[in-house]
VEXFI-420023 format. One record per residue: residue number from 1; residue in one letter; chain; x, y, z of N, C-alpha, C, O in turn. Coordinates in steps of 0.05 Angstrom, whole numbers. Example, Ala and Ser with C-alpha at 12.3 -4.5 7.8 and 13.67 -1.06 7.14 Angstrom:
<rotors>
<n:1 | res:A | chain:A | n_xx:264 | n_yy:-114 | n_zz:156 | ca_xx:246 | ca_yy:-90 | ca_zz:156 | c_xx:264 | c_yy:-66 | c_zz:156 | o_xx:285 | o_yy:-66 | o_zz:169>
<n:2 | res:S | chain:A | n_xx:257 | n_yy:-45 | n_zz:142 | ca_xx:273 | ca_yy:-21 | ca_zz:143 | c_xx:258 | c_yy:1 | c_zz:157 | o_xx:268 | o_yy:23 | o_zz:161>
</rotors>
This chain:
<rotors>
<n:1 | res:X | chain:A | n_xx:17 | n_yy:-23 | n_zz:0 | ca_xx:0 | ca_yy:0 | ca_zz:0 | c_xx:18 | c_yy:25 | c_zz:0 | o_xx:36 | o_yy:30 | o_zz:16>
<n:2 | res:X | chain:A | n_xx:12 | n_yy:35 | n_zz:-15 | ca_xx:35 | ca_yy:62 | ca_zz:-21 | c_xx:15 | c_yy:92 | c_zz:-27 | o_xx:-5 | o_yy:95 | o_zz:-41>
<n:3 | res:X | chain:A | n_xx:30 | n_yy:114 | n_zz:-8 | ca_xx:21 | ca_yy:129 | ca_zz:2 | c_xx:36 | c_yy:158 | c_zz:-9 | o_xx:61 | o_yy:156 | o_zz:-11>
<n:4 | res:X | chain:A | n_xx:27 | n_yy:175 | n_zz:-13 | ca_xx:48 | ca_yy:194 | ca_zz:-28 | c_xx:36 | c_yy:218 | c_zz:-13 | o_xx:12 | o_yy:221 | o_zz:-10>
<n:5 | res:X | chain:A | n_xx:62 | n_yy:239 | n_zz:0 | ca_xx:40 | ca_yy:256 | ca_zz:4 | c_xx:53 | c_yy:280 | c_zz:-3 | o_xx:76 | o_yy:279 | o_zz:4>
<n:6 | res:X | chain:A | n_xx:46 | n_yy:300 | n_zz:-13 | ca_xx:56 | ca_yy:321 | ca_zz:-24 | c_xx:56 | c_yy:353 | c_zz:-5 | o_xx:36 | o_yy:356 | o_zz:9>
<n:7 | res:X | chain:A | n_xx:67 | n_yy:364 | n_zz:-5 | ca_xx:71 | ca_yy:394 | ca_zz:6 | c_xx:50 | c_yy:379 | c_zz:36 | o_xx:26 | o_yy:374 | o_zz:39>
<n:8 | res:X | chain:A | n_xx:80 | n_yy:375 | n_zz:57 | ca_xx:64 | ca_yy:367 | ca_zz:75 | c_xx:77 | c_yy:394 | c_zz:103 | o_xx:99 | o_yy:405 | o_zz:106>
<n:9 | res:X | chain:A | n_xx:59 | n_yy:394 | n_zz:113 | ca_xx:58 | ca_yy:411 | ca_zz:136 | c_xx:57 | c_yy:403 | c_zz:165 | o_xx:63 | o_yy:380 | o_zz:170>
<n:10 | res:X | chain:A | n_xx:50 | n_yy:425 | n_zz:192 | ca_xx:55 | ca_yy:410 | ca_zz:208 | c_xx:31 | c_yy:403 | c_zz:223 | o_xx:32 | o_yy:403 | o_zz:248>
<n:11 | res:X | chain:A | n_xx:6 | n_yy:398 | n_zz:207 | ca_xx:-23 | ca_yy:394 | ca_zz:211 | c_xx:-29 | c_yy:376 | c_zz:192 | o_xx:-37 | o_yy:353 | o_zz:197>
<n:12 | res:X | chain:A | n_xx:-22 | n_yy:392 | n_zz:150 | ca_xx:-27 | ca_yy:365 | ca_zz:149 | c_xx:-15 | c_yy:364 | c_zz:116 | o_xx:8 | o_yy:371 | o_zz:109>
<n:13 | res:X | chain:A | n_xx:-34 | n_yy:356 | n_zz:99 | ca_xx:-11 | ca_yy:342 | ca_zz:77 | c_xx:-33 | c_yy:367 | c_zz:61 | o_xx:-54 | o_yy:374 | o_zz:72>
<n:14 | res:X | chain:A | n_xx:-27 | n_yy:378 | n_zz:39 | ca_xx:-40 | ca_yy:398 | ca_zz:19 | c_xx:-54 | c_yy:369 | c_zz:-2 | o_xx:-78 | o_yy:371 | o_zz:-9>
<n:15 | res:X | chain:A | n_xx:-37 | n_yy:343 | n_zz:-12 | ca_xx:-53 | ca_yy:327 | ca_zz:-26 | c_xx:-43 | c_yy:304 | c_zz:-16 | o_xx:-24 | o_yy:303 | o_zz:-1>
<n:16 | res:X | chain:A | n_xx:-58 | n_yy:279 | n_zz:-26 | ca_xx:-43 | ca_yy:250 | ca_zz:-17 | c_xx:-54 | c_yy:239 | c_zz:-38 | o_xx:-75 | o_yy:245 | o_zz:-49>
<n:17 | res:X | chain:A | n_xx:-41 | n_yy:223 | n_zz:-44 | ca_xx:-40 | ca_yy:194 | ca_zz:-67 | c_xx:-38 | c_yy:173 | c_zz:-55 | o_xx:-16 | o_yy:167 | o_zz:-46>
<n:18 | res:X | chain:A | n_xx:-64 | n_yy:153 | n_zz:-50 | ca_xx:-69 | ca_yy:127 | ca_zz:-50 | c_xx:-83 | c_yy:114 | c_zz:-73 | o_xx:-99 | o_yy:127 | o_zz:-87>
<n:19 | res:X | chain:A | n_xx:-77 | n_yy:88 | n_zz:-77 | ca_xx:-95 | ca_yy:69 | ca_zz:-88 | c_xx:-101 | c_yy:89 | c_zz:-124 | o_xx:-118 | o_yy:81 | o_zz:-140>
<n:20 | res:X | chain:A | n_xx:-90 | n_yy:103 | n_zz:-126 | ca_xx:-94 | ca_yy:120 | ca_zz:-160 | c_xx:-116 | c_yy:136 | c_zz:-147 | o_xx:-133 | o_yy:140 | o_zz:-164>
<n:21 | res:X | chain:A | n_xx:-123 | n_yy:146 | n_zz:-128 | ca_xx:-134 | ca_yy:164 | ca_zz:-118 | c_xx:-118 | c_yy:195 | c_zz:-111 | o_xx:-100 | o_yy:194 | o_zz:-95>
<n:22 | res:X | chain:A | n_xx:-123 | n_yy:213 | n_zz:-120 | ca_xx:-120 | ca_yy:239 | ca_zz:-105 | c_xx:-134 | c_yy:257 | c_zz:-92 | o_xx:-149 | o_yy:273 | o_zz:-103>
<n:23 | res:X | chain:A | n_xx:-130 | n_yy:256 | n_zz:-63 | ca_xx:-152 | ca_yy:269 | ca_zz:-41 | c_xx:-132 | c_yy:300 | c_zz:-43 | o_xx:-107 | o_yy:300 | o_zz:-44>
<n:24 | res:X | chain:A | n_xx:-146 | n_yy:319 | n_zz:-43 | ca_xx:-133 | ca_yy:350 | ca_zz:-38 | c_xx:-156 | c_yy:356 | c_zz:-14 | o_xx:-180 | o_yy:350 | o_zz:-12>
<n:25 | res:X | chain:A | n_xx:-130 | n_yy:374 | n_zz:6 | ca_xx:-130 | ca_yy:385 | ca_zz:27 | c_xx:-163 | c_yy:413 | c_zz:19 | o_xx:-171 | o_yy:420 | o_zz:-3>
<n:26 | res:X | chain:A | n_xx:-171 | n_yy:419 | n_zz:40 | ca_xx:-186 | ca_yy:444 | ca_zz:32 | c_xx:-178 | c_yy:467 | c_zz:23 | o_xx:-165 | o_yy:481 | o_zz:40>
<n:27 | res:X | chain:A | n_xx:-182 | n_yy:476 | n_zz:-1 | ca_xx:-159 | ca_yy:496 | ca_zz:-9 | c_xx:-184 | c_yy:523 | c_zz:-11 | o_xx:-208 | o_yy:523 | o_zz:-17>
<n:28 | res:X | chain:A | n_xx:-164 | n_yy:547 | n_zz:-3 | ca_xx:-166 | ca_yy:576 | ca_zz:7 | c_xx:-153 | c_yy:591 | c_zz:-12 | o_xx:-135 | o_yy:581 | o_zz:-26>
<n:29 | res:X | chain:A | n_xx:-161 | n_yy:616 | n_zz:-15 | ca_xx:-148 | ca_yy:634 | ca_zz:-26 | c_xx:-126 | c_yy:644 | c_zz:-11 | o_xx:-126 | o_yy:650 | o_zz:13>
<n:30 | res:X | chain:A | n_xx:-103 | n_yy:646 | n_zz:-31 | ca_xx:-88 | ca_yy:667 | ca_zz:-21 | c_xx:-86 | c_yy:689 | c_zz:-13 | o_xx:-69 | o_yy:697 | o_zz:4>
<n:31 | res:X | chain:A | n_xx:-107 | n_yy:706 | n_zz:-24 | ca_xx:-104 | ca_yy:722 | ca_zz:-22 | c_xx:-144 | c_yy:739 | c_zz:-10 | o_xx:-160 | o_yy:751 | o_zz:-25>
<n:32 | res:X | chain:A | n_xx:-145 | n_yy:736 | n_zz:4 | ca_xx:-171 | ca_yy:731 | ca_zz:20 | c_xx:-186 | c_yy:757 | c_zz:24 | o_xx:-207 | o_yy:759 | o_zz:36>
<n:33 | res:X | chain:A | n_xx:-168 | n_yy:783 | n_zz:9 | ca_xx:-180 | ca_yy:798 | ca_zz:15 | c_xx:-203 | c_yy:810 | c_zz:-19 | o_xx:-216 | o_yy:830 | o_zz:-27>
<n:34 | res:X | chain:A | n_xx:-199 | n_yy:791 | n_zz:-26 | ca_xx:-208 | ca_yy:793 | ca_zz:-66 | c_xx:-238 | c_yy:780 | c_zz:-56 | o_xx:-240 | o_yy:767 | o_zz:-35>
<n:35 | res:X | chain:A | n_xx:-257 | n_yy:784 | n_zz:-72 | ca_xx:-284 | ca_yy:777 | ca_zz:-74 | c_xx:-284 | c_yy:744 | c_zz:-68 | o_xx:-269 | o_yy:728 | o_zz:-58>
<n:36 | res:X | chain:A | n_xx:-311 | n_yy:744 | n_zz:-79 | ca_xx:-321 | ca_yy:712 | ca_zz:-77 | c_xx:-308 | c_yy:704 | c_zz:-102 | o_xx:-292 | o_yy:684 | o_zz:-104>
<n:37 | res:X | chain:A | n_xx:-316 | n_yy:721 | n_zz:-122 | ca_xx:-297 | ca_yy:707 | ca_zz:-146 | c_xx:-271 | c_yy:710 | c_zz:-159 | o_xx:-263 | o_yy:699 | o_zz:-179>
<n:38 | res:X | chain:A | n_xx:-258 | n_yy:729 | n_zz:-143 | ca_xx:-228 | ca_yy:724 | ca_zz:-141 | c_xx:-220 | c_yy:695 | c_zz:-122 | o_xx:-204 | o_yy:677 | o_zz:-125>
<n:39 | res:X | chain:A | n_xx:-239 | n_yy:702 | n_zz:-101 | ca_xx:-224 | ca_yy:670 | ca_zz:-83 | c_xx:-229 | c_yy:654 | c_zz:-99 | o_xx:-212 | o_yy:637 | o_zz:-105>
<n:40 | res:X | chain:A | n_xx:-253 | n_yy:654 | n_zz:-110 | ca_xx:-260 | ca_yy:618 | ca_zz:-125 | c_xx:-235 | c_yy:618 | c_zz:-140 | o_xx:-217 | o_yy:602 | o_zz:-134>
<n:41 | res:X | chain:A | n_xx:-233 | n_yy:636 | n_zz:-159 | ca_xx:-210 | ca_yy:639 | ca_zz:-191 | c_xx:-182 | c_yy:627 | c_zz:-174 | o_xx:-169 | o_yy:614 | o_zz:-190>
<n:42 | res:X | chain:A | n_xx:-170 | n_yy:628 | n_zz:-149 | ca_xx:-154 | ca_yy:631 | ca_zz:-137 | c_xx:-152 | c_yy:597 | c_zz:-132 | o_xx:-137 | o_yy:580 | o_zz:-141>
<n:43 | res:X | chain:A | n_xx:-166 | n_yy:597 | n_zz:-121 | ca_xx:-179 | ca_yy:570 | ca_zz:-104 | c_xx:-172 | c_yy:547 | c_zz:-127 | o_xx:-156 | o_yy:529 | o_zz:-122>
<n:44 | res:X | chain:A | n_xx:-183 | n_yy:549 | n_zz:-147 | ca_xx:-194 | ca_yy:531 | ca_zz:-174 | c_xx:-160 | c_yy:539 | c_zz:-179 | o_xx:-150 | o_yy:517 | o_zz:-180>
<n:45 | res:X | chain:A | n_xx:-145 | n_yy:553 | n_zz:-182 | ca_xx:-127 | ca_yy:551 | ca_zz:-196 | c_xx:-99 | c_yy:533 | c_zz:-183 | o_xx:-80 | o_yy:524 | o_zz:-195>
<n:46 | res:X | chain:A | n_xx:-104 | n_yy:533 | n_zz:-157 | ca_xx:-84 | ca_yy:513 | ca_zz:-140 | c_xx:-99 | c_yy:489 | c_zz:-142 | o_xx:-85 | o_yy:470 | o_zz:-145>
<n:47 | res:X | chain:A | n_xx:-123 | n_yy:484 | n_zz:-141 | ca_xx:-124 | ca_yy:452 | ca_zz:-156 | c_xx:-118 | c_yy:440 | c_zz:-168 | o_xx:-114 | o_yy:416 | o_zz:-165>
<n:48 | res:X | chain:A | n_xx:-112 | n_yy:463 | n_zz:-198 | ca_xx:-108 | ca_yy:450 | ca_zz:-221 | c_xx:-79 | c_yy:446 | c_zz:-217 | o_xx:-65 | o_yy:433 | o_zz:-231>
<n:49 | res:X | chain:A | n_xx:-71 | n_yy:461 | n_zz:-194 | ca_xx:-32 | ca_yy:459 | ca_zz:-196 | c_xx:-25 | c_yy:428 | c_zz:-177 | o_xx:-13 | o_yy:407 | o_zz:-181>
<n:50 | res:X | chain:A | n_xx:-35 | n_yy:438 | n_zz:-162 | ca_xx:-35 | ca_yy:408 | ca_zz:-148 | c_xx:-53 | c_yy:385 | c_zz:-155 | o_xx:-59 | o_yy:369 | o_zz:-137>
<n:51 | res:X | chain:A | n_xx:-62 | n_yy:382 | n_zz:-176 | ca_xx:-81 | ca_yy:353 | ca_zz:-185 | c_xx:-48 | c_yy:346 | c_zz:-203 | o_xx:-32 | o_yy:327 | o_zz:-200>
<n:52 | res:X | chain:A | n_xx:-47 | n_yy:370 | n_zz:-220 | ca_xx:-14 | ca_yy:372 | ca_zz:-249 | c_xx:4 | c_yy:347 | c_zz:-227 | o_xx:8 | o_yy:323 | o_zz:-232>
<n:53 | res:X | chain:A | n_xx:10 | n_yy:360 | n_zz:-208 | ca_xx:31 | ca_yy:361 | ca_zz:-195 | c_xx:27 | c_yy:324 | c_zz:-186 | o_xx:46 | o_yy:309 | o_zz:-191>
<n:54 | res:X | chain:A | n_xx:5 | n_yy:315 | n_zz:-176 | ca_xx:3 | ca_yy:294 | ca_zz:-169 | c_xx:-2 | c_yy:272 | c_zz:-197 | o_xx:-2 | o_yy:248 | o_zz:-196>
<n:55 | res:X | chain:A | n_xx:-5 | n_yy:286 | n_zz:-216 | ca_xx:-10 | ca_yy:262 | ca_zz:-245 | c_xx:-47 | c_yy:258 | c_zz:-258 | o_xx:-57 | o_yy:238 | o_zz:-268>
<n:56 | res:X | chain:A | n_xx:-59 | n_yy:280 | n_zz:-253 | ca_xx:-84 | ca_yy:283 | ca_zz:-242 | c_xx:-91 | c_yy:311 | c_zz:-263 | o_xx:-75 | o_yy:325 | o_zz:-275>
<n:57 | res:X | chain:A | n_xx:-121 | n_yy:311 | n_zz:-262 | ca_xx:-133 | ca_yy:343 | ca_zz:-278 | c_xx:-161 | c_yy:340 | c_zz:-264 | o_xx:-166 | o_yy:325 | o_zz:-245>
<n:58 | res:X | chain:A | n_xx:-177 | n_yy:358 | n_zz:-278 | ca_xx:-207 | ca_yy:366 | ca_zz:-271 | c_xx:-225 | c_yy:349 | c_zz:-283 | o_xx:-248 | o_yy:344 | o_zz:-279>
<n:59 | res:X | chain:A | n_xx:-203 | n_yy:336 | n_zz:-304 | ca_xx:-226 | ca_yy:312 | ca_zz:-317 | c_xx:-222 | c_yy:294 | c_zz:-306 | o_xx:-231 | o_yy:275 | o_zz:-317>
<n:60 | res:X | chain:A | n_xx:-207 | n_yy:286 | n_zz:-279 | ca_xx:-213 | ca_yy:269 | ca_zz:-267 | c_xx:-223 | c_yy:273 | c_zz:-247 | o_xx:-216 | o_yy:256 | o_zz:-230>
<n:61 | res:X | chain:A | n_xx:-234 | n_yy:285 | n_zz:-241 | ca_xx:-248 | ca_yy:293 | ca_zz:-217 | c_xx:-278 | c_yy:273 | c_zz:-206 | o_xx:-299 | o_yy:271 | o_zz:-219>
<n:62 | res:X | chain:A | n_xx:-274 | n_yy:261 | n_zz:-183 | ca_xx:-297 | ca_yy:242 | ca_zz:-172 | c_xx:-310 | c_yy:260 | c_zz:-154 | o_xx:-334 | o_yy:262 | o_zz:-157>
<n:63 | res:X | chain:A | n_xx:-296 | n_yy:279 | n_zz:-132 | ca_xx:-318 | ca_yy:287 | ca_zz:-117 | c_xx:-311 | c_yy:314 | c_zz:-107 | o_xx:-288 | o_yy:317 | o_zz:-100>
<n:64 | res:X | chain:A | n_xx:-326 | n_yy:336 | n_zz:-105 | ca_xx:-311 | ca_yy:357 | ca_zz:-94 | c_xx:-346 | c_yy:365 | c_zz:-66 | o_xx:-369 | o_yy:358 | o_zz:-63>
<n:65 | res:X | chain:A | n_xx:-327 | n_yy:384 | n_zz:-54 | ca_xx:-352 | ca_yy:393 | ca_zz:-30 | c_xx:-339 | c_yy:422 | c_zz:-31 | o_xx:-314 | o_yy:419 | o_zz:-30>
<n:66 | res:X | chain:A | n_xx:-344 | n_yy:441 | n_zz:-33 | ca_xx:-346 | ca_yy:467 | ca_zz:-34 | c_xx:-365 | c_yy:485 | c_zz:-17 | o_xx:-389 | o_yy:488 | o_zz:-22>
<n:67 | res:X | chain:A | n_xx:-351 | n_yy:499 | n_zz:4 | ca_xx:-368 | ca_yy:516 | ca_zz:21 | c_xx:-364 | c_yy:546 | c_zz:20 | o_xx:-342 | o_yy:556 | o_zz:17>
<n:68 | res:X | chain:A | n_xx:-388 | n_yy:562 | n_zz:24 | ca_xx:-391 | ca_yy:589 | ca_zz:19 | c_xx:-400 | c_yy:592 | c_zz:46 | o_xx:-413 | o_yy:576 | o_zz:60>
<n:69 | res:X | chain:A | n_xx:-391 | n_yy:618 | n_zz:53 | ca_xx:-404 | ca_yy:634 | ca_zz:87 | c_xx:-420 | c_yy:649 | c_zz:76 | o_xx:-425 | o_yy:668 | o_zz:91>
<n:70 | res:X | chain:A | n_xx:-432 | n_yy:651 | n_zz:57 | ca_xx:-454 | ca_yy:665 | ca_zz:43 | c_xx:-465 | c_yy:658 | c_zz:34 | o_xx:-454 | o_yy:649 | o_zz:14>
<n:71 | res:X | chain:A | n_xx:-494 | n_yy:654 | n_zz:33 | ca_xx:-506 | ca_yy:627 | ca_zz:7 | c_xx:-520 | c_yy:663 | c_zz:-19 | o_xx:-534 | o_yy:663 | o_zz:-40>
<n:72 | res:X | chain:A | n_xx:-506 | n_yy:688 | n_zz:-2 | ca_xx:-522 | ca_yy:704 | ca_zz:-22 | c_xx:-490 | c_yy:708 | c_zz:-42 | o_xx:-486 | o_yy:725 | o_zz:-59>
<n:73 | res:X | chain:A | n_xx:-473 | n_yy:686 | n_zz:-33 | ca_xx:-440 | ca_yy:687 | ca_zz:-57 | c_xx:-447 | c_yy:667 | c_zz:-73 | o_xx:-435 | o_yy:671 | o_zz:-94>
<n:74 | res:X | chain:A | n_xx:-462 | n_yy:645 | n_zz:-75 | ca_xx:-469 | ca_yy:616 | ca_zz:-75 | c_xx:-469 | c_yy:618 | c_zz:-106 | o_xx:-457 | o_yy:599 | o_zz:-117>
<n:75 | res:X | chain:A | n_xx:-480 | n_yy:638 | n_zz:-123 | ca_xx:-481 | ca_yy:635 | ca_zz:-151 | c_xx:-463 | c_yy:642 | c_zz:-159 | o_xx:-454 | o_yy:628 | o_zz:-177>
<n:76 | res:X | chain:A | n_xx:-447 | n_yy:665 | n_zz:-153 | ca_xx:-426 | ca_yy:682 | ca_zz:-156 | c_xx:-404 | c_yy:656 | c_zz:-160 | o_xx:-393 | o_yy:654 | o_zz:-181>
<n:77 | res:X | chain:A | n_xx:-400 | n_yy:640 | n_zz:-141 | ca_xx:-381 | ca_yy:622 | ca_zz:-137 | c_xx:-389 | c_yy:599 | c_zz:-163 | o_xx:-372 | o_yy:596 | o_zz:-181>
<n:78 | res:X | chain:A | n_xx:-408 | n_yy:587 | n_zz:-163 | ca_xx:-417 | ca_yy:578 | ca_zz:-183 | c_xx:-406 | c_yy:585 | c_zz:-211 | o_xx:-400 | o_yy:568 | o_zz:-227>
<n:79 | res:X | chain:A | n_xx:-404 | n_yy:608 | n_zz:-214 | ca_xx:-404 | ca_yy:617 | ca_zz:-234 | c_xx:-380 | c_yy:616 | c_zz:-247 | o_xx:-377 | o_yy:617 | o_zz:-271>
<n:80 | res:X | chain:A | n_xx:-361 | n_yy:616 | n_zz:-229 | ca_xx:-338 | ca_yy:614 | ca_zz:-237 | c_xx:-326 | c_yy:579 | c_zz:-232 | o_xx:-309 | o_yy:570 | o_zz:-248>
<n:81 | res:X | chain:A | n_xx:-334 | n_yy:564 | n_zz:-215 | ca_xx:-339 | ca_yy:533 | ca_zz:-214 | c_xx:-349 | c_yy:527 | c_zz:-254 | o_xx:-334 | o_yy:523 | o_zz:-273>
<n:82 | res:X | chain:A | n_xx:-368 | n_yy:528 | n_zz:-254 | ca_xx:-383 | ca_yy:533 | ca_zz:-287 | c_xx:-366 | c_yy:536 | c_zz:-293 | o_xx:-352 | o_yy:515 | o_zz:-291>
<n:83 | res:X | chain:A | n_xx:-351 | n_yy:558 | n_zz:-303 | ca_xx:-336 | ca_yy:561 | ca_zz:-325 | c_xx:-312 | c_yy:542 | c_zz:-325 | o_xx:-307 | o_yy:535 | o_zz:-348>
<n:84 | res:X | chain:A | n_xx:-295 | n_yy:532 | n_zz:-305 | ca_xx:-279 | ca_yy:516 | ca_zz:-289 | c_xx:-278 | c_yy:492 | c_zz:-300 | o_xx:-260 | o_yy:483 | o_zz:-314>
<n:85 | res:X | chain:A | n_xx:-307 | n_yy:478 | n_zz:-289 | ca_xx:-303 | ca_yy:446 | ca_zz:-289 | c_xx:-306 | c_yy:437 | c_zz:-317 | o_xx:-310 | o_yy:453 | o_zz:-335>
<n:86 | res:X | chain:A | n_xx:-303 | n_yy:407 | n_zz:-321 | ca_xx:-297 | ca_yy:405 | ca_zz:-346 | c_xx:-325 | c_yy:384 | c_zz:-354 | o_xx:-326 | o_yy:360 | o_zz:-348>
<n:87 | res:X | chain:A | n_xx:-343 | n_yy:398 | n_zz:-366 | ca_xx:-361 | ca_yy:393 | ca_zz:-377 | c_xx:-384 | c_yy:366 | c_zz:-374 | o_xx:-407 | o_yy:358 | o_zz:-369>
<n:88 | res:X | chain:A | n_xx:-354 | n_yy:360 | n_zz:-384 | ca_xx:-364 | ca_yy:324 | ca_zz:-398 | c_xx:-359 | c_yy:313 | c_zz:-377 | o_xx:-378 | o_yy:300 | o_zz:-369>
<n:89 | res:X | chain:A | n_xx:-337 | n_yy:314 | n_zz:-361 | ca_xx:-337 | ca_yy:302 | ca_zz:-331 | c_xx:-340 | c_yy:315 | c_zz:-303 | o_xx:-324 | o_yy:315 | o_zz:-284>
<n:90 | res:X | chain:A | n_xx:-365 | n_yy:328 | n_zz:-303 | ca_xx:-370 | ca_yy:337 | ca_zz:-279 | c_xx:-363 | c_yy:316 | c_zz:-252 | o_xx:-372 | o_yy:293 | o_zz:-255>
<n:91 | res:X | chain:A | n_xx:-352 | n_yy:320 | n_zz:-234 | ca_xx:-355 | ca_yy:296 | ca_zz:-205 | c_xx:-388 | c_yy:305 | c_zz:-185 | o_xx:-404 | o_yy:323 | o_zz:-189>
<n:92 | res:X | chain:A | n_xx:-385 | n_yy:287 | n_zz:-169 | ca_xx:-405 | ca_yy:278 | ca_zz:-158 | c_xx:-401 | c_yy:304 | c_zz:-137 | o_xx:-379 | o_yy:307 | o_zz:-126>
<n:93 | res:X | chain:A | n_xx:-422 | n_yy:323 | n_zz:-133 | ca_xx:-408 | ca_yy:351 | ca_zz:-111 | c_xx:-433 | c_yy:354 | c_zz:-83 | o_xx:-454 | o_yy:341 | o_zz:-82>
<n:94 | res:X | chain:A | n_xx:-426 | n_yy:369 | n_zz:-68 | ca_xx:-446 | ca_yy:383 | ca_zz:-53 | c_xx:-438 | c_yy:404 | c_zz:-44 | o_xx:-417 | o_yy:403 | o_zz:-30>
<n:95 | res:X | chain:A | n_xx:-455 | n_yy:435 | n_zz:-50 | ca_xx:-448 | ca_yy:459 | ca_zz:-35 | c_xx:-458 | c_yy:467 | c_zz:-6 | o_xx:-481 | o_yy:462 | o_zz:-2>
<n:96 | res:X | chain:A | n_xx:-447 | n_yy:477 | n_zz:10 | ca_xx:-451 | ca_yy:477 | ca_zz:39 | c_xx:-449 | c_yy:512 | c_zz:45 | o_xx:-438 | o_yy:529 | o_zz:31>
<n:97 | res:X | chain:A | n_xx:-462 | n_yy:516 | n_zz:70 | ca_xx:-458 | ca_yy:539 | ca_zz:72 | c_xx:-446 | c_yy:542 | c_zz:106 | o_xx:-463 | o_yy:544 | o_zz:124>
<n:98 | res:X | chain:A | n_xx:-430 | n_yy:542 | n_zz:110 | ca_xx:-409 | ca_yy:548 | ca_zz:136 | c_xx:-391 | c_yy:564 | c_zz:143 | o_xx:-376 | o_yy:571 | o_zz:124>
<n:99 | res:X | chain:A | n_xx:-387 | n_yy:570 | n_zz:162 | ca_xx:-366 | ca_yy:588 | ca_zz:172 | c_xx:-333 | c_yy:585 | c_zz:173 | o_xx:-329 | o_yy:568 | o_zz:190>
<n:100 | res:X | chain:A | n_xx:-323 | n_yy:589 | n_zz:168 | ca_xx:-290 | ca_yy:580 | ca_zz:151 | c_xx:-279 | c_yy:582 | c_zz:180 | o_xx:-293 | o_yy:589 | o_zz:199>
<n:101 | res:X | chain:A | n_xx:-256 | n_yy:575 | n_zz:183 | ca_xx:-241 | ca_yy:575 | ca_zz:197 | c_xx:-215 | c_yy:600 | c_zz:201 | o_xx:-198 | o_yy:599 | o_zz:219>
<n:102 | res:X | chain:A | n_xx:-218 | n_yy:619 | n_zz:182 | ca_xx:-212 | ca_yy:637 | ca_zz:188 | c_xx:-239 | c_yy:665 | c_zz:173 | o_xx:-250 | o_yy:661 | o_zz:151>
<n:103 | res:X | chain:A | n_xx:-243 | n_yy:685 | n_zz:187 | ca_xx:-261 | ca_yy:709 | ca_zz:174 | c_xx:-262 | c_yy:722 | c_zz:148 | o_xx:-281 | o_yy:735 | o_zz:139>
<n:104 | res:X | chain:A | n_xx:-238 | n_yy:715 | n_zz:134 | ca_xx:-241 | ca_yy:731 | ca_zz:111 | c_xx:-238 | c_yy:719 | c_zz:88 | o_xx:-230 | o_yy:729 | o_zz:67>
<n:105 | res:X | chain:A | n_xx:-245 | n_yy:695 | n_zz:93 | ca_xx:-245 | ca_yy:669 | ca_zz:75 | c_xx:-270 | c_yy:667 | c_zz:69 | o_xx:-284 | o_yy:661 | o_zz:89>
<n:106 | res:X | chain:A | n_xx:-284 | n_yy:669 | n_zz:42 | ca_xx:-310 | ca_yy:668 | ca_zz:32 | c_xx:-321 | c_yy:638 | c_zz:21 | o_xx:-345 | o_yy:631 | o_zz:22>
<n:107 | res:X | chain:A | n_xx:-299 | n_yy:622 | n_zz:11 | ca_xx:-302 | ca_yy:603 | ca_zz:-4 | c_xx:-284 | c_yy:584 | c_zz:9 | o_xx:-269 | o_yy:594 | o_zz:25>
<n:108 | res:X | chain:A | n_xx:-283 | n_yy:556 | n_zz:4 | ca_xx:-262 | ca_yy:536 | ca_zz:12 | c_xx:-275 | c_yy:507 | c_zz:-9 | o_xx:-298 | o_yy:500 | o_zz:-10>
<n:109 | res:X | chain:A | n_xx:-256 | n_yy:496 | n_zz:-22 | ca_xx:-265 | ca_yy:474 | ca_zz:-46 | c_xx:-243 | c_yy:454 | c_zz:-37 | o_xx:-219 | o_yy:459 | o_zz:-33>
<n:110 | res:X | chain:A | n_xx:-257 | n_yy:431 | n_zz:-35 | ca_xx:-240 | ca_yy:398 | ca_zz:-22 | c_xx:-247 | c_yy:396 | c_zz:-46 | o_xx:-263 | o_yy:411 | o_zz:-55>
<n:111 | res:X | chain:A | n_xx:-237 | n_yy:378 | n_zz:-58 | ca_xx:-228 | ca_yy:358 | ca_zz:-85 | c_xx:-224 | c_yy:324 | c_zz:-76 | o_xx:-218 | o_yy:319 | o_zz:-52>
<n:112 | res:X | chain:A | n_xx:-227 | n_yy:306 | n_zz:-91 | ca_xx:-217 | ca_yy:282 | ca_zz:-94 | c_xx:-213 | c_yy:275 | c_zz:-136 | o_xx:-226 | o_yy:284 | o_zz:-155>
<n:113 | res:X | chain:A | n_xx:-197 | n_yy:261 | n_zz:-135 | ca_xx:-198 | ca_yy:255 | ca_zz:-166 | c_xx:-182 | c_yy:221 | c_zz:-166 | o_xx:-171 | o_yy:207 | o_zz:-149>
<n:114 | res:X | chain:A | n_xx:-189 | n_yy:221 | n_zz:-194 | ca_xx:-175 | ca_yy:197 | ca_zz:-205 | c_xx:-144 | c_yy:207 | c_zz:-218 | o_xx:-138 | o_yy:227 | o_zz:-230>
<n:115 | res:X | chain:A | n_xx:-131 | n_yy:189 | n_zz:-212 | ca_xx:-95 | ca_yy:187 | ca_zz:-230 | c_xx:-105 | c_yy:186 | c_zz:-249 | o_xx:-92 | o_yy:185 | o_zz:-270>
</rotors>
């Protein structure tokens, strides 16, 4: 059983590789002080660096959960998700509406995908 884990920290791993699986950490904007749809644009773009990075893309994507502290950002975020995901292979999702773990964080998107 072989275990890969990439940009790891001292809480926790940013992605891991089991079994041709790639689970990603909950990813945040950098820069947290930009809209709902700068975080998403932000957000969506370290996915795609770290899915690259693990052997992985958006067309493989099995499951994502995505949360907004606003359900009145909910389309806004969408909207840029939409333009994002890749069409033909949407994954299996649910959007949530909760309070982040830090305040000025609007958005937060977990991922899982296929190798």
């Amino acid at each position: 059983m072989d275990i890969t884990r990439h940009h790891v920290g001292p809480r926790m791993s940013q992605a891991v590789e089991h079994n041709n699986v790639v689970y990603l950490a909950g990813q945040v904007a950098d820069d947290p002080k930009a809209d709902i749809t700068g975080q998403t644009q932000q957000i969506l773009a370290k996915i795609d660096k770290l899915l690259a990075e693990c052997g992985s893309s958006k067309s493989k994507l099995l499951w994502a959960q995505l949360w907004v502290t606003d359900m009145r950002n909910f389309q806004a975020m969408n909207a840029v998700w939409d333009g994002w995901v890749d069409p033909d292979n949407p994954p299996v999702r649910a959007g949530l509406c909760s309070a982040l773990a830090a305040p000025p964080y609007l958005v937060e998107i977990m991922v899982m995908a296929a190798k």
